[in-house]
N, CA, C and O atoms as a GROMACS GRO file, in nm:
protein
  336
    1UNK      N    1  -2.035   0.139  -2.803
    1UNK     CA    2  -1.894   0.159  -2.777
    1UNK      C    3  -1.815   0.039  -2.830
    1UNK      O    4  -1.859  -0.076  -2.840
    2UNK      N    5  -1.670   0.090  -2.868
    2UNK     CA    6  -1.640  -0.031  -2.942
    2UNK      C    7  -1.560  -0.135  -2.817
    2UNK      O    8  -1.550  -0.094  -2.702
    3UNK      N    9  -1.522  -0.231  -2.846
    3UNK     CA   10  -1.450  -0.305  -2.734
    3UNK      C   11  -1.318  -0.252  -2.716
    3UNK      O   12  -1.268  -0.302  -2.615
    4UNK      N   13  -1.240  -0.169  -2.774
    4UNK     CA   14  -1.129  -0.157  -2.754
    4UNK      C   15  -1.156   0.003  -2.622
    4UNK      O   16  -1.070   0.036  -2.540
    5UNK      N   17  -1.239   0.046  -2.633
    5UNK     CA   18  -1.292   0.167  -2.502
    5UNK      C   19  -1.336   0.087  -2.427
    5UNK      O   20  -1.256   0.083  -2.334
    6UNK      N   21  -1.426   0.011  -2.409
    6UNK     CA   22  -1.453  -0.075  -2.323
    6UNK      C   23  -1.368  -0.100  -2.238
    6UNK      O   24  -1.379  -0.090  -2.116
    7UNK      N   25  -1.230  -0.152  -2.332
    7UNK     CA   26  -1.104  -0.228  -2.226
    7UNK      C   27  -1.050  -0.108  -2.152
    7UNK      O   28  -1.064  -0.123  -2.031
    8UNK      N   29  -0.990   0.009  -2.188
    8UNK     CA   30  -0.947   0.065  -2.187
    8UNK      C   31  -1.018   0.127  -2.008
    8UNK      O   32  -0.977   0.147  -1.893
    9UNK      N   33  -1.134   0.134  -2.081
    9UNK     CA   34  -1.202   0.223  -2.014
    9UNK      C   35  -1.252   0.117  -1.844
    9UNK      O   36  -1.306   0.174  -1.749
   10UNK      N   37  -1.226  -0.004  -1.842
   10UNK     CA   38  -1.192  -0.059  -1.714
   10UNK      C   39  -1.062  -0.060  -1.698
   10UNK      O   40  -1.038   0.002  -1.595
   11UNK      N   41  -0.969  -0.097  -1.743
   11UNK     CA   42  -0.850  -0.063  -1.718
   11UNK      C   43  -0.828   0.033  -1.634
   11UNK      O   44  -0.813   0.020  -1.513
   12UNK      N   45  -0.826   0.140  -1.699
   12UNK     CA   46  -0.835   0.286  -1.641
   12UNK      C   47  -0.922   0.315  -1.498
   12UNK      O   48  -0.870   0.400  -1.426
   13UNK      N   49  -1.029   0.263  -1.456
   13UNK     CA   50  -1.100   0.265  -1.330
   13UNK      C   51  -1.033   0.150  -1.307
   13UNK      O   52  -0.981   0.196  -1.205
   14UNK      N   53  -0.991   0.047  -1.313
   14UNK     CA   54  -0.925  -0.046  -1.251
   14UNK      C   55  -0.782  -0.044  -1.148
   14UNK      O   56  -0.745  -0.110  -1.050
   15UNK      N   57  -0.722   0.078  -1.235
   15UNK     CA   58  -0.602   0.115  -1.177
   15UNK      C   59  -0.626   0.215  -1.080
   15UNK      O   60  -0.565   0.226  -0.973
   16UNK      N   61  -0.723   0.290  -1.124
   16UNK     CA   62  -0.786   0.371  -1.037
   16UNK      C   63  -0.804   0.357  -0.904
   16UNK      O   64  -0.774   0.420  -0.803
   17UNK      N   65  -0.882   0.224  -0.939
   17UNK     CA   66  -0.948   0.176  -0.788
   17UNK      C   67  -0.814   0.150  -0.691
   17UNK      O   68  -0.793   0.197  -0.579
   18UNK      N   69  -0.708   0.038  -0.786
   18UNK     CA   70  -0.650   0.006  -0.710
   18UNK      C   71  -0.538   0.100  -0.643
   18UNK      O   72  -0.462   0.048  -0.562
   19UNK      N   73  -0.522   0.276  -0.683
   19UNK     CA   74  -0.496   0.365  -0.632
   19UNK      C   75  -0.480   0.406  -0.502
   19UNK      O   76  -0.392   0.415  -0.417
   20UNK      N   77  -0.665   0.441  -0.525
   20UNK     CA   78  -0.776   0.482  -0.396
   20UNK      C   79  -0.735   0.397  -0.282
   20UNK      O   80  -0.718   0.446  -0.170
   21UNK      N   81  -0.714   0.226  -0.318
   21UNK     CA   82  -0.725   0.153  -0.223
   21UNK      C   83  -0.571   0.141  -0.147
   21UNK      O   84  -0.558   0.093  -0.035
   22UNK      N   85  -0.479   0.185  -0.215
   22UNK     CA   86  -0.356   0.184  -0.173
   22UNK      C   87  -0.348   0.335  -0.084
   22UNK      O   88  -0.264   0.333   0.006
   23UNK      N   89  -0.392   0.409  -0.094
   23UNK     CA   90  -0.447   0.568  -0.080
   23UNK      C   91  -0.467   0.532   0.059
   23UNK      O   92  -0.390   0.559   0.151
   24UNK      N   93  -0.598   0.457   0.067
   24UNK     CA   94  -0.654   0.463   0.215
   24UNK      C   95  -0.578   0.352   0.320
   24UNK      O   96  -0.584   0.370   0.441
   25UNK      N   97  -0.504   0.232   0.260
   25UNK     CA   98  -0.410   0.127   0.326
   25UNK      C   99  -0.298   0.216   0.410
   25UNK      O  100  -0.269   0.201   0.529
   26UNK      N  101  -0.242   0.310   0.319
   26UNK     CA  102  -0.145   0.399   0.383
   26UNK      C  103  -0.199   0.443   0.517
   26UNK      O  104  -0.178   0.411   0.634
   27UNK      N  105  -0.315   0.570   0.422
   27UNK     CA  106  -0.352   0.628   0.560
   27UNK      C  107  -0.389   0.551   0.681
   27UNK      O  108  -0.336   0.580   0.789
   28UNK      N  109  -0.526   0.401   0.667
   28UNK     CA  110  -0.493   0.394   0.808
   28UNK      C  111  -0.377   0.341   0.870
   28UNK      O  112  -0.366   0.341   0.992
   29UNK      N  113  -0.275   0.289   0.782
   29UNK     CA  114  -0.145   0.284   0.876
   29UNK      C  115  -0.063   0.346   0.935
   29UNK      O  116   0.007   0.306   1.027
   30UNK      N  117  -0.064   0.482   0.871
   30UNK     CA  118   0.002   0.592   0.935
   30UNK      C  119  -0.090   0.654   1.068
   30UNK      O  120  -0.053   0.682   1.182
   31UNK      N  121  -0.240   0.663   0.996
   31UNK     CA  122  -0.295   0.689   1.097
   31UNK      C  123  -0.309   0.626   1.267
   31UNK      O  124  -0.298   0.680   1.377
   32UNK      N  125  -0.350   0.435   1.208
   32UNK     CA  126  -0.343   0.358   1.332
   32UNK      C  127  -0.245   0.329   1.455
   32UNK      O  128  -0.259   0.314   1.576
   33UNK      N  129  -0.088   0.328   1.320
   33UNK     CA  130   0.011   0.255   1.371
   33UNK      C  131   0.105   0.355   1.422
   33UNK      O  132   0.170   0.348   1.526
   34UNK      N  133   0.102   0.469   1.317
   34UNK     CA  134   0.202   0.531   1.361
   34UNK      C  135   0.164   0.728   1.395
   34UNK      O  136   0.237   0.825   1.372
   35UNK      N  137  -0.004   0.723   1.468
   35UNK     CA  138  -0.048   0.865   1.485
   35UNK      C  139   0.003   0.872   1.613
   35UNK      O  140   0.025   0.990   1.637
   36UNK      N  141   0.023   0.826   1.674
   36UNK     CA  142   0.034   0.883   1.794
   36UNK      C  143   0.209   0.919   1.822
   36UNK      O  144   0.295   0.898   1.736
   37UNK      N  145   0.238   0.976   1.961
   37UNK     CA  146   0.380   1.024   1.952
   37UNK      C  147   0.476   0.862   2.007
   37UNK      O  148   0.591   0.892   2.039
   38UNK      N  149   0.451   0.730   2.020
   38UNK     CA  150   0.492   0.625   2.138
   38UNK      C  151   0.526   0.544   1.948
   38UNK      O  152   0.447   0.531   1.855
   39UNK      N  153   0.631   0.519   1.955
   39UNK     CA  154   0.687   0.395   1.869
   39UNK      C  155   0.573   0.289   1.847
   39UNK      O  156   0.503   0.251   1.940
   40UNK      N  157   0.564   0.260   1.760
   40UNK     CA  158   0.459   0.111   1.770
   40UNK      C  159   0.547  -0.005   1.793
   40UNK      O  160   0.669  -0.012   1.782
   41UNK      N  161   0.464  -0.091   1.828
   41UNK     CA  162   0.526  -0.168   1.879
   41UNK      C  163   0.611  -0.287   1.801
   41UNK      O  164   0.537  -0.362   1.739
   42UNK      N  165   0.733  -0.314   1.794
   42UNK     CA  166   0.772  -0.423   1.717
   42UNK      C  167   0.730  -0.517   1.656
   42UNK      O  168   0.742  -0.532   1.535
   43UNK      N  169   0.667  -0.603   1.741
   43UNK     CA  170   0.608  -0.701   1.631
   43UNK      C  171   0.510  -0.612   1.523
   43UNK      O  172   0.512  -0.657   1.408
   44UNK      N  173   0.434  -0.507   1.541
   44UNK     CA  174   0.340  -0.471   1.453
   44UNK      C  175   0.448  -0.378   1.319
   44UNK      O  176   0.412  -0.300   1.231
   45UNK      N  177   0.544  -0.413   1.343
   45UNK     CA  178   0.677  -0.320   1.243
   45UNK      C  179   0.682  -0.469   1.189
   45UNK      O  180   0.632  -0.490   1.079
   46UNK      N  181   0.742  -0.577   1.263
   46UNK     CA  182   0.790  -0.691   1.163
   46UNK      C  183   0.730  -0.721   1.054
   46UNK      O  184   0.764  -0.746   0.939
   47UNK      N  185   0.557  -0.706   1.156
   47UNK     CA  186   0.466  -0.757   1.066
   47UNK      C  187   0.454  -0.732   0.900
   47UNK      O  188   0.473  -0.801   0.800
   48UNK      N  189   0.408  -0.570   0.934
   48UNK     CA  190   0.436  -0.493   0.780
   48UNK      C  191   0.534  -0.486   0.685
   48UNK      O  192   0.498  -0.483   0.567
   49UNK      N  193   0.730  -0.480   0.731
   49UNK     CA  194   0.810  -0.510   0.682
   49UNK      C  195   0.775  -0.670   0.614
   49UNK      O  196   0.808  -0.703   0.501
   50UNK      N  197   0.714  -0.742   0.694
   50UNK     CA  198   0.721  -0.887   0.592
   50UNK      C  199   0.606  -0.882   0.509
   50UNK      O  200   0.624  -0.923   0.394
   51UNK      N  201   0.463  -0.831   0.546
   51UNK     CA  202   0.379  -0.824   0.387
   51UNK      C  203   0.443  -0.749   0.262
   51UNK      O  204   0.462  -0.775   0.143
   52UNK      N  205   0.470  -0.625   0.365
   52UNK     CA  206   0.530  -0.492   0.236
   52UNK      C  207   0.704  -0.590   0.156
   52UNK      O  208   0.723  -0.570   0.036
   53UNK      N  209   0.773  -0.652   0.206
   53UNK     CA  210   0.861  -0.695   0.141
   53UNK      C  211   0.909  -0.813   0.121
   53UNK      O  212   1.024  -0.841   0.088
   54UNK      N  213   0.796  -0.905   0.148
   54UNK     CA  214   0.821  -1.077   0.106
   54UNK      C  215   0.799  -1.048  -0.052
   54UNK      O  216   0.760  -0.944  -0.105
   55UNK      N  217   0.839  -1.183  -0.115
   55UNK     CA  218   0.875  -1.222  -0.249
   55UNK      C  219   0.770  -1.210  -0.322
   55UNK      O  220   0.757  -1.152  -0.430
   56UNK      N  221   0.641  -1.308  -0.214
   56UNK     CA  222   0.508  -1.325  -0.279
   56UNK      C  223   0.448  -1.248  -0.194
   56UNK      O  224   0.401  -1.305  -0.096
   57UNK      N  225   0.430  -1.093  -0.204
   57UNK     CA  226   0.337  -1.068  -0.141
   57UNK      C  227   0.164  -1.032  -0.175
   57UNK      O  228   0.093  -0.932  -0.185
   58UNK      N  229   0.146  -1.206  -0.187
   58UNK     CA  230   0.002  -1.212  -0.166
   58UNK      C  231  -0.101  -1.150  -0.125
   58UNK      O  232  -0.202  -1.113  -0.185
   59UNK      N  233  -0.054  -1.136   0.038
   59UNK     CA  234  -0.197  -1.089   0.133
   59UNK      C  235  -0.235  -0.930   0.024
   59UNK      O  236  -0.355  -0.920  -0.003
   60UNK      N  237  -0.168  -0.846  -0.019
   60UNK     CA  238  -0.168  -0.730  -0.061
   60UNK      C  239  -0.180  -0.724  -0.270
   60UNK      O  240  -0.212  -0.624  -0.334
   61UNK      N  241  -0.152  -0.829  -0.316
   61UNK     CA  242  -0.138  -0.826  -0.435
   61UNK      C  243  -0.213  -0.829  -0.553
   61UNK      O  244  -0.173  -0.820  -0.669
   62UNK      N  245  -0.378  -0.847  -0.491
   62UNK     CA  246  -0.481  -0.832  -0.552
   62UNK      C  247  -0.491  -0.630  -0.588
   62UNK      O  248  -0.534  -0.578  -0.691
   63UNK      N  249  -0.432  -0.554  -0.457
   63UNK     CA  250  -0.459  -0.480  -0.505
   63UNK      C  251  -0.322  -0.366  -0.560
   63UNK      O  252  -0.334  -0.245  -0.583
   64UNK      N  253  -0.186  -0.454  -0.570
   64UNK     CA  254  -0.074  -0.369  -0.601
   64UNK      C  255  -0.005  -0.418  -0.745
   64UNK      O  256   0.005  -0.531  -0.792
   65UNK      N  257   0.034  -0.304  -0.790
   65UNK     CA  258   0.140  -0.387  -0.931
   65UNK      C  259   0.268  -0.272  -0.840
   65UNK      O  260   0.282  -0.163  -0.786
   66UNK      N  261   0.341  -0.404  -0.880
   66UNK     CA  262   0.533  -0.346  -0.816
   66UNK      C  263   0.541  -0.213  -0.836
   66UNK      O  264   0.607  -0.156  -0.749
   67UNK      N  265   0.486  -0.126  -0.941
   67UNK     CA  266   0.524   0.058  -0.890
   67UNK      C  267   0.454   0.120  -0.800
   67UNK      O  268   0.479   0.233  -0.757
   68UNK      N  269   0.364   0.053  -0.768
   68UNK     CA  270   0.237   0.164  -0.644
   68UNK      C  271   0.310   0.022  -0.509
   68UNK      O  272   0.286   0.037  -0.389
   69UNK      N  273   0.363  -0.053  -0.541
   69UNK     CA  274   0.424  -0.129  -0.435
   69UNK      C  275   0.556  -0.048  -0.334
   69UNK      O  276   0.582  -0.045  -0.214
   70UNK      N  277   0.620   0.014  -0.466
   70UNK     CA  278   0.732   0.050  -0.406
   70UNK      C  279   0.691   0.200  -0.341
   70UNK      O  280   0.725   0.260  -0.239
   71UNK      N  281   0.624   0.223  -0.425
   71UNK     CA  282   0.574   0.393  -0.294
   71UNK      C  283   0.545   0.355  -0.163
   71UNK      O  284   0.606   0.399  -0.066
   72UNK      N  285   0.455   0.275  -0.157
   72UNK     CA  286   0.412   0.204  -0.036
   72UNK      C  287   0.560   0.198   0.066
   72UNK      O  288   0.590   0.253   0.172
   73UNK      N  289   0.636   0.096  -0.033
   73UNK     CA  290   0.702   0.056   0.059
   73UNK      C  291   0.823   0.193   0.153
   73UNK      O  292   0.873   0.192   0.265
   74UNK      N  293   0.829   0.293   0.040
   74UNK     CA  294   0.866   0.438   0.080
   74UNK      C  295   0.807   0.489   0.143
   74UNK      O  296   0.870   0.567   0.215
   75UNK      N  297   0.680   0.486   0.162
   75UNK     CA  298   0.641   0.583   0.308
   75UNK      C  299   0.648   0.528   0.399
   75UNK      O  300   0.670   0.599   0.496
   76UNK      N  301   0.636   0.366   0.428
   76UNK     CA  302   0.617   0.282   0.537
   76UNK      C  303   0.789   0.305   0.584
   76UNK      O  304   0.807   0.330   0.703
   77UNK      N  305   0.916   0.298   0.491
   77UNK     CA  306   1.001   0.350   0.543
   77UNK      C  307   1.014   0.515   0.652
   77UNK      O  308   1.034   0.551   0.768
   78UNK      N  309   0.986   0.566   0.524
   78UNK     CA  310   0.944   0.690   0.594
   78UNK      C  311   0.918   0.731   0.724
   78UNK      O  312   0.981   0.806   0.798
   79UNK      N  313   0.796   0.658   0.741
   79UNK     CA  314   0.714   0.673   0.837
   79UNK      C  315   0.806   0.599   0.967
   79UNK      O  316   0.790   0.644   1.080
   80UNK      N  317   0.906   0.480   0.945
   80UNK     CA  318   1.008   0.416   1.054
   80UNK      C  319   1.076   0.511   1.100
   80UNK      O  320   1.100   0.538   1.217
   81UNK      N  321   1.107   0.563   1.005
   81UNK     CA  322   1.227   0.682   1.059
   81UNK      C  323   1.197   0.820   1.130
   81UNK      O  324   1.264   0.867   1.221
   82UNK      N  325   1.108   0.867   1.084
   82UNK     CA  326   1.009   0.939   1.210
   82UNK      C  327   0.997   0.887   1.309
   82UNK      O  328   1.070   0.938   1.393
   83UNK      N  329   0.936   0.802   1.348
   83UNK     CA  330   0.919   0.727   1.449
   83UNK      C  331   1.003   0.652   1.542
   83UNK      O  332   0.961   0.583   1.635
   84UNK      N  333   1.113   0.669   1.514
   84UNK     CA  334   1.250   0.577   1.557
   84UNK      C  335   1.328   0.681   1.636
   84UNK      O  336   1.437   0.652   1.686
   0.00000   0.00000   0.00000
């Protein structure tokens, strides 16, 4: 294979992965935080509002590039306003 499939071809499972992994971050947050019918609790809202929308968000950035960031940050809205 030549190197230019090579690249390509991690690339492509690379973004992949980091998909899947944004995929299942959601779910268990919707699932953990916000399955049941009782508001979660504030601080556990601050919390996420400040990973999901600080400047550097580090803790999360190994596995986001800014467009699968901002979905994120749309359902986690989402999901406030249900819940509110």
């Amino acid at each position: 294979m030549s190197v230019l499939k090579l690249s390509f071809r991690y690339i492509t499972s690379k973004a992949l992965f980091k998909k899947h992994c944004l995929e299942y971050f959601m779910a268990v947050i919707s699932t953990l935080c916000f399955g049941g019918k009782a508001t979660p609790e504030p601080a556990l809202i601050i919390m996420l509002v400040e990973v999901l929308y600080s400047e550097d968000y580090k803790l999360i950035s190994f596995l986001v590039d800014k467009k699968l960031l901002s979905g994120v940050r749309s359902s986690l809205l989402q999901l406030l306003m249900e819940h509110r």
